[in-house]
Backbone as numpy.savetxt, mean C-alpha at the origin, in Angstrom:
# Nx Ny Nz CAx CAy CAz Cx Cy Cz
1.18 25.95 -2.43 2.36 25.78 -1.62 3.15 24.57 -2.11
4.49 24.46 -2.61 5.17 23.87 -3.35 6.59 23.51 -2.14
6.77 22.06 -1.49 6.85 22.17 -0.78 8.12 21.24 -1.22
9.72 21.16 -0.74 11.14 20.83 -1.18 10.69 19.36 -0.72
11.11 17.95 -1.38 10.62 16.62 -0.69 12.17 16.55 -0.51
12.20 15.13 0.28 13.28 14.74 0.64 14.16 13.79 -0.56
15.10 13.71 -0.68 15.94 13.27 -1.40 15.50 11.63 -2.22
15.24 11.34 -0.96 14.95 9.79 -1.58 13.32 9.48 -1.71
12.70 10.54 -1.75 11.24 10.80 -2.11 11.56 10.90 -3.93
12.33 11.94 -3.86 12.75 12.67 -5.14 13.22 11.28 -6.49
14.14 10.71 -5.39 14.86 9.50 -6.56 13.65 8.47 -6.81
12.58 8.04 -5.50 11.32 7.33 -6.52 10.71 7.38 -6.80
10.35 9.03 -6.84 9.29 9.64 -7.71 9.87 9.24 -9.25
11.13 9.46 -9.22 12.19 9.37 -10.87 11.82 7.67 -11.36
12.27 7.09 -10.50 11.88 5.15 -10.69 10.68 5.14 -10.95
9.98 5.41 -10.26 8.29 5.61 -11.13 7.68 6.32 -12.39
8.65 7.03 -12.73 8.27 8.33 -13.66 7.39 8.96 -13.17
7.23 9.57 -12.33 6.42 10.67 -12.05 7.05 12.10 -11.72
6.76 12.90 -12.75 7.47 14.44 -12.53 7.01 15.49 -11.80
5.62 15.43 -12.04 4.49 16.18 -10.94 3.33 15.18 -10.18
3.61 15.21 -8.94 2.80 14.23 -8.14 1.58 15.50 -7.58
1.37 17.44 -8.08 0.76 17.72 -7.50 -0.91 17.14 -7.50
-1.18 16.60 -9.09 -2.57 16.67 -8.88 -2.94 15.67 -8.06
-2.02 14.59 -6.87 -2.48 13.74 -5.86 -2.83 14.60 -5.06
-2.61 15.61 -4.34 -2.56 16.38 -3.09 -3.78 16.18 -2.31
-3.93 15.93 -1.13 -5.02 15.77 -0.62 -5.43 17.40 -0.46
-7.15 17.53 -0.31 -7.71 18.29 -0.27 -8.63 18.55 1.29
-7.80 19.25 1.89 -8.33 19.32 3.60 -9.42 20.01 4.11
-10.05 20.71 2.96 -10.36 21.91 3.20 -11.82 22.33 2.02
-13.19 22.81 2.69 -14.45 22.75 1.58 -15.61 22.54 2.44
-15.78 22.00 1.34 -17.23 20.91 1.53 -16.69 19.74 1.82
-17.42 18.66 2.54 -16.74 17.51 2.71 -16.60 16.69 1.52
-18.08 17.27 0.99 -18.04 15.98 -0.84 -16.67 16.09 -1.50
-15.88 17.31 -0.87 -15.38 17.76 -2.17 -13.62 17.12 -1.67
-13.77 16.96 -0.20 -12.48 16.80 0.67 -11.33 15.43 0.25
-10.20 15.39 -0.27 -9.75 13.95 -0.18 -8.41 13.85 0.71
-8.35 13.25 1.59 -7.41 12.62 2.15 -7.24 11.24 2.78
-5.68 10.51 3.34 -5.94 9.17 3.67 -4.77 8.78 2.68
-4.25 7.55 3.14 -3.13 6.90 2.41 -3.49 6.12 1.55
-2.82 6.04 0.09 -3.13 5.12 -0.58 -1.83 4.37 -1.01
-2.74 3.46 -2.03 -1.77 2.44 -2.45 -0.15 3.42 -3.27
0.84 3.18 -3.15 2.00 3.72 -3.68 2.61 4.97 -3.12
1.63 5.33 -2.19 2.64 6.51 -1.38 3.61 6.52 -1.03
4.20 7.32 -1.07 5.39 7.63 -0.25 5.65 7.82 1.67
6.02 7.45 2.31 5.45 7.39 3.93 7.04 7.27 4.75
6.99 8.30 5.43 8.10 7.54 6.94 7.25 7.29 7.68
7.57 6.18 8.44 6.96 5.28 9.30 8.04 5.56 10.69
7.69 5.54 11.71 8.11 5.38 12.75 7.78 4.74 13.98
8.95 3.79 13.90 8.97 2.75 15.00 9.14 3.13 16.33
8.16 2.22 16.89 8.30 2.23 18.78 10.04 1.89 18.84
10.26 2.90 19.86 11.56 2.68 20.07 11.95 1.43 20.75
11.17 1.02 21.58 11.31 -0.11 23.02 11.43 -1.56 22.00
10.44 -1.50 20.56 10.81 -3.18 19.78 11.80 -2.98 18.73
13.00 -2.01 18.68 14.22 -2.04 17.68 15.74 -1.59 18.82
16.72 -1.79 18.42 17.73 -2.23 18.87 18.42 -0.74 18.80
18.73 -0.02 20.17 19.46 1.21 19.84 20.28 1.70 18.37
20.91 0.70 18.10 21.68 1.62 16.77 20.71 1.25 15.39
19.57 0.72 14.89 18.81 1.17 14.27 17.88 2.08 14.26
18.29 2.91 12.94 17.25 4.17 12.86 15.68 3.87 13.06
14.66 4.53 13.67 13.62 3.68 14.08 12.87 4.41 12.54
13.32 5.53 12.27 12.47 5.83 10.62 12.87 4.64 9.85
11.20 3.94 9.01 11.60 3.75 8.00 10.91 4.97 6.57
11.61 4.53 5.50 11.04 5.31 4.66 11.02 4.96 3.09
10.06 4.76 2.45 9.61 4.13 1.52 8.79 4.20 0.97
8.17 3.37 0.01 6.82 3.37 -0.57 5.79 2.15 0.46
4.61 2.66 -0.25 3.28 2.28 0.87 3.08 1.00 -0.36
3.07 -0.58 -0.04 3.02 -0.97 -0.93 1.19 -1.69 -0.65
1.05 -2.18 0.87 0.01 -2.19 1.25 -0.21 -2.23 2.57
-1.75 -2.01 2.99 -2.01 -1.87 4.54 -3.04 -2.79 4.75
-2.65 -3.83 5.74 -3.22 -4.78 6.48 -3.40 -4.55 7.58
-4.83 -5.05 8.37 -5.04 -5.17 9.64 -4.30 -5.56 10.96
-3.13 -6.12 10.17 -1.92 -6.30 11.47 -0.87 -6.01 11.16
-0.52 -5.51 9.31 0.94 -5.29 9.43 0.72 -3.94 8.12
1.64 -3.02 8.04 2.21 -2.55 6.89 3.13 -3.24 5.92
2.96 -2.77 4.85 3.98 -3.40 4.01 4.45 -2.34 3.04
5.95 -2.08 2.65 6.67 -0.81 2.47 7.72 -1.45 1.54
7.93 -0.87 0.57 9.01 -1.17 -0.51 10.77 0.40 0.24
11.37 -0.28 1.18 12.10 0.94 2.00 13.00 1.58 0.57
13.38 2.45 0.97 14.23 3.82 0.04 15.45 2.85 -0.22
15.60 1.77 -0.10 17.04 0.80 0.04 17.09 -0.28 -1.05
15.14 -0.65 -1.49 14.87 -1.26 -2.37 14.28 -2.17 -1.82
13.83 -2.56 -0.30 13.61 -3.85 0.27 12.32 -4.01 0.89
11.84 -5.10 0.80 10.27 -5.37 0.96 10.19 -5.99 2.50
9.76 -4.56 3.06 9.29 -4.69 4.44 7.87 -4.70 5.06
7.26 -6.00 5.70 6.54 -6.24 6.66 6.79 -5.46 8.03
5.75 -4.76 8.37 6.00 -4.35 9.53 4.54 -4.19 10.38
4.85 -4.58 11.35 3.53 -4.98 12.47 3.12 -3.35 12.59
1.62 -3.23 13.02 1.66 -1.99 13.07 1.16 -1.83 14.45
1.47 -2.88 15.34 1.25 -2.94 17.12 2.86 -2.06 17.53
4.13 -2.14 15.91 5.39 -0.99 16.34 5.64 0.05 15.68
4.19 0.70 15.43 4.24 2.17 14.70 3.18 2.90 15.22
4.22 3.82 15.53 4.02 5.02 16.06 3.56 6.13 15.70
4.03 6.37 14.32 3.62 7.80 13.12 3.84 6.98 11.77
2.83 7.39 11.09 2.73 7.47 9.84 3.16 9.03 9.16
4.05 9.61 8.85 3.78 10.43 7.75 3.67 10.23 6.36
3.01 11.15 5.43 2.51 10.85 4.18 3.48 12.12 3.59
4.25 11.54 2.55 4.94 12.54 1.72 4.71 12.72 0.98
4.36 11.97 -0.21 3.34 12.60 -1.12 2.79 11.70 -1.64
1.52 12.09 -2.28 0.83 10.82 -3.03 1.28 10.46 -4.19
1.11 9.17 -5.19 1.62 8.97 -6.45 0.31 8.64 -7.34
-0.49 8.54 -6.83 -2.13 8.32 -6.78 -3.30 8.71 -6.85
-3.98 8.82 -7.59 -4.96 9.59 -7.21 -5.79 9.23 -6.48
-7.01 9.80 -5.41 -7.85 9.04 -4.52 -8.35 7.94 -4.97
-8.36 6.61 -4.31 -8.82 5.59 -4.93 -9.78 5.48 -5.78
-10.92 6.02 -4.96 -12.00 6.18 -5.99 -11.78 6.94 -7.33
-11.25 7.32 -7.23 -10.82 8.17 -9.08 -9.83 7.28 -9.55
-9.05 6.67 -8.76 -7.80 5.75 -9.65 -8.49 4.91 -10.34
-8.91 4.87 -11.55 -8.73 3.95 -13.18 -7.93 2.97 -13.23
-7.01 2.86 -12.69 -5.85 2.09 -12.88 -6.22 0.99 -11.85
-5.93 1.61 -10.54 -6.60 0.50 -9.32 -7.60 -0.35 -9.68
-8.66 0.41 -9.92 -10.01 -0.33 -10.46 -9.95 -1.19 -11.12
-9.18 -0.97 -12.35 -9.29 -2.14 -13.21 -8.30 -2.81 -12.79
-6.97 -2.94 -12.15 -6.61 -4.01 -11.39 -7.07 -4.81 -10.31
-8.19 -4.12 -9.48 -8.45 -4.98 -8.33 -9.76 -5.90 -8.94
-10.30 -5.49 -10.39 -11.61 -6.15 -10.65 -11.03 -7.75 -11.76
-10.12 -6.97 -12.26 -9.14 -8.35 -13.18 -8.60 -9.61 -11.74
-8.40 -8.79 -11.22 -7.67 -9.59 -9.69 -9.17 -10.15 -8.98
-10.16 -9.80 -8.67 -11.15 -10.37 -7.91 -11.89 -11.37 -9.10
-11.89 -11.15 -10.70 -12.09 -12.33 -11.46 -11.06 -13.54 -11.16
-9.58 -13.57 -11.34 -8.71 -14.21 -11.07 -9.02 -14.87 -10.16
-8.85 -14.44 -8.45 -9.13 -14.86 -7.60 -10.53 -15.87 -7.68
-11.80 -15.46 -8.03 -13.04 -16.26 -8.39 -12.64 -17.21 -9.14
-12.47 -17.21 -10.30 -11.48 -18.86 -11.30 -10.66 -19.49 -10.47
-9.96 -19.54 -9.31 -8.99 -19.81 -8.90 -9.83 -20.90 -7.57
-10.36 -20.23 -7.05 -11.86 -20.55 -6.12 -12.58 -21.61 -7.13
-12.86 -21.22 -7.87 -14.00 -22.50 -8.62 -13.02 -23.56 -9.10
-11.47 -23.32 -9.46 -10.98 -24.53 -9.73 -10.50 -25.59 -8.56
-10.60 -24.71 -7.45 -9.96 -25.48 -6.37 -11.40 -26.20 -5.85
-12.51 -25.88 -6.02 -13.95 -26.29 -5.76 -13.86 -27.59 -6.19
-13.47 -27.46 -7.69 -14.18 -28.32 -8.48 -13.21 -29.86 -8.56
-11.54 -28.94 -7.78 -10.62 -30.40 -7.89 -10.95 -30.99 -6.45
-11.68 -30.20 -5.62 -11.94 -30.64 -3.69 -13.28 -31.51 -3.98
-14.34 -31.18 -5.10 -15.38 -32.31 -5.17 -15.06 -33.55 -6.14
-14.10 -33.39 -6.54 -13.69 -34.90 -7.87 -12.76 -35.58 -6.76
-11.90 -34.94 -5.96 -11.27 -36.04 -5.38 -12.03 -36.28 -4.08
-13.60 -36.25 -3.18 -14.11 -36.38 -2.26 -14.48 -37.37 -2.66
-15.28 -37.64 -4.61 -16.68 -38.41 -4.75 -15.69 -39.48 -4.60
-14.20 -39.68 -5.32 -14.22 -41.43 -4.92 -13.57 -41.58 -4.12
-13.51 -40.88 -2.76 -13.63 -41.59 -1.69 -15.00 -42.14 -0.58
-15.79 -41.80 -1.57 -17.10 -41.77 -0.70 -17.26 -43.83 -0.70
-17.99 -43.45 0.38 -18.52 -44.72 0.45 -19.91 -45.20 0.14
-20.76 -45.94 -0.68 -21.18 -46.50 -0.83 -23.15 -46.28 -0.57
């Protein structure tokens, strides 16, 4: 089932280069081993806001890319170009338009970015260690 996306799905699928996003498709349906669904990093998503925390003449859709998901907020690159924080105590629906991704666990790409990034992060940790014990010892006393 080959399904028409929306316009501004279409234009950043193009900004990304991606021509066929089918082999993301989640898989609903099997065995469970075999099942993938769930949002990932770079999706595509309208989001919809509680009406009661935005101001009548804003559209409460936003719509964008999924850039990441935190325990208190979304964060969305909108169809406009703009890097939005958004609490998710004012969302209401998530839809998923299509993936750009493959399930994490198969993404290659992720992997080796989040493991280059958790080395980084560790060097970054041991240098701040090592400048928090050189400037403690001479203040010590005696």
């Amino acid at each position: 089932m080959t399904r028409e996306l929306p316009r501004w799905a279409q234009e950043e699928l193009g900004k990304m280069g991606i021509d066929d996003a089918s082999a993301f498709e989640d898989e609903l349906y099997g065995p469970i081993a075999d099942r993938k669904s769930g949002l990932r990093r770079d999706d595509l998503v309208e989001i919809l806001l509680d009406a009661r925390s935005i101001s009548e003449e804003i559209d409460p859709w936003i719509r964008g890319r999924l850039l990441s998901s935190h325990k208190s907020s979304i964060e969305i690159l909108d169809d406009e170009g703009r890097f939005r924080a958004i609490a998710r105590e004012v969302v209401v629906e998530v839809r998923l338009i299509v993936h750009t991704r493959p399930l994490y666990i198969d993404d290659e790409e992720l992997m080796t970015y989040e493991r280059s990034e958790a080395r980084r992060r560790s060097e970054i940790q041991e240098q701040v260690e090592k400048l928090a014990s050189n400037s403690h010892e001479s203040h010590q006393w005696g």
